[in-house]
N, C-alpha and C positions, 0 to 999 in steps of 0.2 A: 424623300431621299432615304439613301439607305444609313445606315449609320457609319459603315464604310468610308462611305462618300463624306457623310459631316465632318469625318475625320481628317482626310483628308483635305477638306474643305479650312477648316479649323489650322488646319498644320499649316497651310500654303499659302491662304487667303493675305499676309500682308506681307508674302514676297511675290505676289505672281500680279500685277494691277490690272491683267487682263480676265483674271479668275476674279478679282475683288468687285469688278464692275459688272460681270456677270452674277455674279451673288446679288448685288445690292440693287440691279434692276430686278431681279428674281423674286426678290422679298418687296418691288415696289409694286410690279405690278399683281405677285401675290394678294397684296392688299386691298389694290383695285378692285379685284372679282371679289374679294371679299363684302367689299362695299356695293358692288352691284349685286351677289346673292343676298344681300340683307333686305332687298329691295321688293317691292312687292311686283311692281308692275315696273318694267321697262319700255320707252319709246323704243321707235325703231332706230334710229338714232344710237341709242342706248347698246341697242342688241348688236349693232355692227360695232359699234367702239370695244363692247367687250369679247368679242369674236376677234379686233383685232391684236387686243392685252390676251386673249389667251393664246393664239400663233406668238407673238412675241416672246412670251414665255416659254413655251415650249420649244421655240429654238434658240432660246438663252439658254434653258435646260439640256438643251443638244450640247451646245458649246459650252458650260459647263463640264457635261460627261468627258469632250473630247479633249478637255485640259486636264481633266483626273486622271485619265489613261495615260499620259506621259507620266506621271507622277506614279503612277501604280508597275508599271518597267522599271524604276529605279531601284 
């Protein structure tokens, strides 16, 4: 994210609990791929789970952006 945004992010995060909960799924399943890229080999199993942490993510990422934009009108 841009730094923009962490600012925002930062500024809002523990008045908005719609934006806190998209943060903190953000950074969980973050973590997730992180644990699966450390991986050598993946089950197939594997590969769809984390095919479906990174859709999840990137439309927490969506819905993030779209609660920063009301805050960026202000």
């Amino acid at each position: 994210m841009e730094k923009s945004d962490e600012d925002l992010i930062a500024r809002y995060v523990d008045q908005d609990d719609e934006l806190k909960k998209h943060v903190e799924n953000h950074k969980r399943f973050e973590n997730c791929l992180e644990d699966f890229n450390r991986r050598v080999y993946l089950t197939p199993e594997e590969e769809i789970e984390k095919k479906k942490i990174q859709k999840m993510k990137l439309h927490g990422k969506d819905r993030i952006h779209r609660i920063l934009s009301k805050y960026r009108e202000k």
